[in-house]
C-alpha positions in Angstrom: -98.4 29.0 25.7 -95.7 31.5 25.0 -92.5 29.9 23.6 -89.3 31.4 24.6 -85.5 31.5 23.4 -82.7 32.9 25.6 -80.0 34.2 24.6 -76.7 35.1 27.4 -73.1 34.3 27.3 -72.9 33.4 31.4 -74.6 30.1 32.0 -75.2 31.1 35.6 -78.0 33.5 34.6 -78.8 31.7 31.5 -80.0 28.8 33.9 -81.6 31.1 36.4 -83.5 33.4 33.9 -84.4 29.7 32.1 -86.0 28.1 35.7 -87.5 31.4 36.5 -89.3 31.3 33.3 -90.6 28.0 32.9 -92.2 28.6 36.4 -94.7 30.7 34.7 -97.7 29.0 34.0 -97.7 30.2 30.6 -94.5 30.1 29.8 -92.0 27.8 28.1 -88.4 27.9 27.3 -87.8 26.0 23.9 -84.3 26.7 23.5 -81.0 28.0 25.1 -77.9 29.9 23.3 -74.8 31.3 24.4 -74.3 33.6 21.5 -75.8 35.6 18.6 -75.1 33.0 16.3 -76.9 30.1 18.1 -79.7 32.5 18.9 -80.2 32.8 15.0 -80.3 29.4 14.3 -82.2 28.7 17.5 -85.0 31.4 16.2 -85.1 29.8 12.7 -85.6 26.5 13.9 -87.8 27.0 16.8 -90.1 29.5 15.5 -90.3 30.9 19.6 -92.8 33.6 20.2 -90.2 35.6 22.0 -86.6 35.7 22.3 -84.9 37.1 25.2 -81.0 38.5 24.1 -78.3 40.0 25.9 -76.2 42.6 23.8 -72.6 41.4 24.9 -71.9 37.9 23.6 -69.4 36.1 21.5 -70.0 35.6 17.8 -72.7 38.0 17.3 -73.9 40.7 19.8 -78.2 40.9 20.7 -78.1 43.9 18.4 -76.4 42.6 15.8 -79.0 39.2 16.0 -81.7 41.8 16.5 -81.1 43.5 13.1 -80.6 40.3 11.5 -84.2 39.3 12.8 -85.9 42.5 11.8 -84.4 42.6 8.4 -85.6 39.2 7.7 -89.2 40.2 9.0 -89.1 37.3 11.5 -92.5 37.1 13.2 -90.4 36.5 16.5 -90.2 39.4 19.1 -86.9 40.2 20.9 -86.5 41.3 24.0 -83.1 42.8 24.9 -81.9 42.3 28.9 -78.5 44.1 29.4 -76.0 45.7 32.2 -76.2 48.5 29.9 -78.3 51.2 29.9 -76.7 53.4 27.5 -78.0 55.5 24.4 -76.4 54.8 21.6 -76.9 50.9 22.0 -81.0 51.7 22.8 -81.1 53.7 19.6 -79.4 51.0 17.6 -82.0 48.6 19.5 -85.3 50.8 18.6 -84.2 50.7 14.8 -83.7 47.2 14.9 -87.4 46.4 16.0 -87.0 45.3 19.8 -90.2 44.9 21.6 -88.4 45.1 25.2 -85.3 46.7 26.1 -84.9 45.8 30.1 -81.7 46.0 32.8 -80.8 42.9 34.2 -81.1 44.9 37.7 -84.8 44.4 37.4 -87.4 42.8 39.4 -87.1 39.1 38.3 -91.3 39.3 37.7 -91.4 42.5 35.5 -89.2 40.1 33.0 -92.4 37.7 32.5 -94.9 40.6 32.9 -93.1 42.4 30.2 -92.9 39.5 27.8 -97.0 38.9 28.4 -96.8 42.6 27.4 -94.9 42.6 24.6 -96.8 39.8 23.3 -100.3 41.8 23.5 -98.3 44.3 21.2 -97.1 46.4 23.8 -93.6 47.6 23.5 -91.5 47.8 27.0 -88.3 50.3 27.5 -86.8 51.0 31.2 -87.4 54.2 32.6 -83.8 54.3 33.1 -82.9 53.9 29.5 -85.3 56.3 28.4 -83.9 58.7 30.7 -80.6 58.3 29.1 -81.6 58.3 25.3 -83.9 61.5 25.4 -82.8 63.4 29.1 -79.2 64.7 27.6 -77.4 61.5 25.9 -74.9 62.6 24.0 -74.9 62.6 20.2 -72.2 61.1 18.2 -70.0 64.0 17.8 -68.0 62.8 14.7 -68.5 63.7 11.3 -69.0 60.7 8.8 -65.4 60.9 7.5 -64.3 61.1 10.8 -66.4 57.6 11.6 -65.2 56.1 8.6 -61.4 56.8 9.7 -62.1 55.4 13.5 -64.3 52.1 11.6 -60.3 51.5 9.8 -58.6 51.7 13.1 -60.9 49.7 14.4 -60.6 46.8 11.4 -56.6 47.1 12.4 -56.0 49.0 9.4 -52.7 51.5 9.7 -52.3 55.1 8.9 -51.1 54.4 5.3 -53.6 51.5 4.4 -56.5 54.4 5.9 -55.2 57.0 3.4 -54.8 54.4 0.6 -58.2 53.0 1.1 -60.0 56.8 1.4 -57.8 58.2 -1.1 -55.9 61.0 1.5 -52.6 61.9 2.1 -51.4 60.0 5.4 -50.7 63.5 6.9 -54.6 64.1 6.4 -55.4 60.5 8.2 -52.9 61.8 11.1 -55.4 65.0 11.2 -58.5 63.2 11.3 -57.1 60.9 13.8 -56.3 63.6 15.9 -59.4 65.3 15.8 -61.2 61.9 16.5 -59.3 62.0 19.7 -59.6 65.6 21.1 -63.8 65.2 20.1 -63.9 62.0 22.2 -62.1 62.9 24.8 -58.7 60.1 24.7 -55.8 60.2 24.4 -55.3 56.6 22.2 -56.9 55.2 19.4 -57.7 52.4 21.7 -59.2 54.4 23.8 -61.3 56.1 20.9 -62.7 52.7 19.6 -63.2 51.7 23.2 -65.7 55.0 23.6 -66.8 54.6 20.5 -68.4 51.0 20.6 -69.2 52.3 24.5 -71.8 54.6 22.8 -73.4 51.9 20.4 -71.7 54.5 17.4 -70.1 51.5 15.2 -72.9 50.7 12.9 
């Protein structure tokens, strides 16, 4: 018997993907979370065979559970169902260890036909994602200064805590921030984190 923990913020679909599960002969859903942080302590308790994550929740993101799982060497394989197919999130997914990497636009049966996969070994990406990663995604176009600037905006920090913190002038934080802007193609630094965490770029 496969044992199974899912992981998704909507209940709706955390019901229906639940149902559609246990309907599989060898199947069984041992546990149920509506975050990353249940997840992880769903995982550790449980010990599933397989734990099915959405990236977008509260608490903690699939990724961010994902990496937790990998760098604890947890036996237990994740599979990753999202809206999302974009690159940089799939990248920070394939370092992170995932087994699966499916869109929730999927045929309902290729879910349980790619966890039976996954657990002969086999890891599972969508076309579409792999497509998107290796067919022309773009690369992160910031340099590592650059990132570390947008990461303070992004923590709420002001111009003059960034240049404190980095040791710049705040005219050089202005600079930076203004180059972050014209390489990402916004016009705010709301709109720069927003594209940002868009690309799966925030570590």
């Amino acid at each position: 018997m496969i044992t199974i923990v899912i992981a998704e913020d909507q209940r709706m679909l955390l019901g229906a993907l639940s149902s559609l599960l246990d309907l599989e002969e060898d199947m069984q859903v041992v546990g149920k979370a509506s975050n990353g942080e249940d997840a992880l302590r769903l995982v550790e308790q449980l010990r599933p065979n397989v734990c099915v994550m959405d990236i977008e929740m509260p608490a903690k993101s699939g990724l961010e559970a994902a990496e937790e799982l990998n760098n604890a060497g947890c036996p237990c394989k994740v599979i990753i169902l999202t809206t999302f197919a974009r690159a940089g999130y799939f990248e920070r997914a394939i370092k992170a260890g995932v087994s699966g990497y499916l869109l929730k636009d999927s045929p309902s049966e290729e879910l349980a036909s790619s966890i039976r996969s996954v657990m002969g070994g086999k890891r599972i990406y969508a076309s579409e994602l792999m497509d998107e990663a290796y067919g022309g995604g773009a690369d992160n176009p910031l340099t590592e200064r650059e990132k570390e600037v947008l990461e303070l905006v992004a923590d709420g920090k002001n111009t003059k805590e960034i240049a404190g913190e980095l040791f710049l002038t705040t005219g050089t934080v202005r600079n930076y921030i203004s180059v972050i802007l014209d390489k990402l193609g916004v016009s705010n630094r709301i709109e720069a984190i927003t594209r940002f965490k868009e690309k799966g770029w925030f570590k």
